[in-house]
N, C-alpha and C positions, 0 to 999 in steps of 0.2 A: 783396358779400354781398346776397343777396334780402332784398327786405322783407319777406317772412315771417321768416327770418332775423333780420333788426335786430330787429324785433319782436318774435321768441323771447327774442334776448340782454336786452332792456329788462326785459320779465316775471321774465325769471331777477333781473336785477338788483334789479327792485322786490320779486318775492320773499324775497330776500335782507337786504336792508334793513328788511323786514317781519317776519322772524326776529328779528333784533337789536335792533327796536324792542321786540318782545314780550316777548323775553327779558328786559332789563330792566327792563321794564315793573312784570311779573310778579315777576322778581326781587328788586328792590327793593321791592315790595310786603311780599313773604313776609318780607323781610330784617328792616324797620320794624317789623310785625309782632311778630314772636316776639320779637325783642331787646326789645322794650315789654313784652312777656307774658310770657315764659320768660325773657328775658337768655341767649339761643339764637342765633345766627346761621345764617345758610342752611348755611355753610360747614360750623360744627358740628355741625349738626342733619344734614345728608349723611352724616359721617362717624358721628354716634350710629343712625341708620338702617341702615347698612351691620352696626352690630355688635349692634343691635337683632335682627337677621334671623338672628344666628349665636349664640345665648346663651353658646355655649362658647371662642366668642371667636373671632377672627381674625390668624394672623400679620399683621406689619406690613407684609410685601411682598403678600399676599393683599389687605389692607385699599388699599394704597396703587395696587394694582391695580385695584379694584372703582370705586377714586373718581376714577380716572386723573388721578393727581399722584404725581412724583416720591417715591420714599423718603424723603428730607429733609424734605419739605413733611409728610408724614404724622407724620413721629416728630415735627416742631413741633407738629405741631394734636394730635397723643396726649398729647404733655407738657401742652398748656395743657386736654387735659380731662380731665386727671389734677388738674392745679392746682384746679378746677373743681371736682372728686371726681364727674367722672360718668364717668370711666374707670379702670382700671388696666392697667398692664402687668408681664408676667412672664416671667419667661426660661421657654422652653423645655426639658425635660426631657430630650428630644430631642438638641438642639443648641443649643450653651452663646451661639450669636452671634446664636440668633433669641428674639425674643421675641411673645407674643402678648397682642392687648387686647383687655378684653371691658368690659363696663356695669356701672356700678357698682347698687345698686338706687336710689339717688339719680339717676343715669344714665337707669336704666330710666322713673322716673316723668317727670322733668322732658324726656324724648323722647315720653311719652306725649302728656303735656302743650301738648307743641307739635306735636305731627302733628296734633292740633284745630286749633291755629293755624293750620298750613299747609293741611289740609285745607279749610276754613272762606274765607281768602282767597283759595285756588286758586278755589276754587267758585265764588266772586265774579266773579273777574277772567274767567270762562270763562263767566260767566253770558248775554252776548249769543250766546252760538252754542246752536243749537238742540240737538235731542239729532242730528238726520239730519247738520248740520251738524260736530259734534264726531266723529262716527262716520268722516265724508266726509276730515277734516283728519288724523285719526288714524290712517286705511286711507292717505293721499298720503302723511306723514310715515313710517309703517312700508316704504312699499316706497322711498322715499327713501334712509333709515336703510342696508336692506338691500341697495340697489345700492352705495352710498358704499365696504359692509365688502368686497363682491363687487371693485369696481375697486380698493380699498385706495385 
């Protein structure tokens, strides 16, 4: 392989590595966060967003779609914000084996509540990049994103 070559593969890899730093970084921030403020998790807080977005509620395979996690993993995290009472679910009228879950208004406030949160620490944690910078990271990552779905 050229050293241009090797060279690519390094970038790629520090690239890479520089994702996963950030990601948790970030992650963990938001996580501390809200569970301190709200008693919200990222996890929850994904999944109250998703049904935040649909008032009328979302099937379980739609929702478990949107958050890309298994059906299983969905109907757990529905049941514990059900437990929670910032969701509910309902069978379908429809079809007797699907059900759908939507925000409870307890749901509704305490997602409010915490999308300041997360707002607020996103903001933070993204505070060293300029605005030309964020713009520059956000145009590389979208065509990123959009080659990844192109080669599957």
């Amino acid at each position: 392989m050229s050293d241009a070559g090797d060279s690519r593969r390094q970038d790629e890899r520090r690239f890479w590595l520089y994702v996963l730093d950030v990601h948790a970084e970030i992650y963990g921030r938001l996580n501390r966060a809200m569970k301190a403020e709200t008693d919200i998790s990222v996890t929850k807080f994904d999944a109250l967003a998703q049904l935040y977005r649909y008032p009328d509620g979302l099937t379980m395979s739609a929702l478990s779609e949107a958050l890309r996690v298994t059906n299983g993993n969905v109907s757990g995290l529905v049941a514990r914000l059900e437990k929670d009472g910032l969701a509910e679910r309902t069978m379908s009228e429809q079809d007797r084996r699907s059900f759908t879950a939507r925000l409870t208004p307890e749901g509704r406030e305490r997602f409010e509540r915490a999308l300041a949160v997360h707002d607020r620490v996103l903001s933070h944690c993204l505070d060293p990049l300029t605005e030309p910078d964020l713009a520059e990271a956000l145009g590389s990552l979208r065509r990123l994103n959009a080659g990844l779905k192109i080669t599957g």
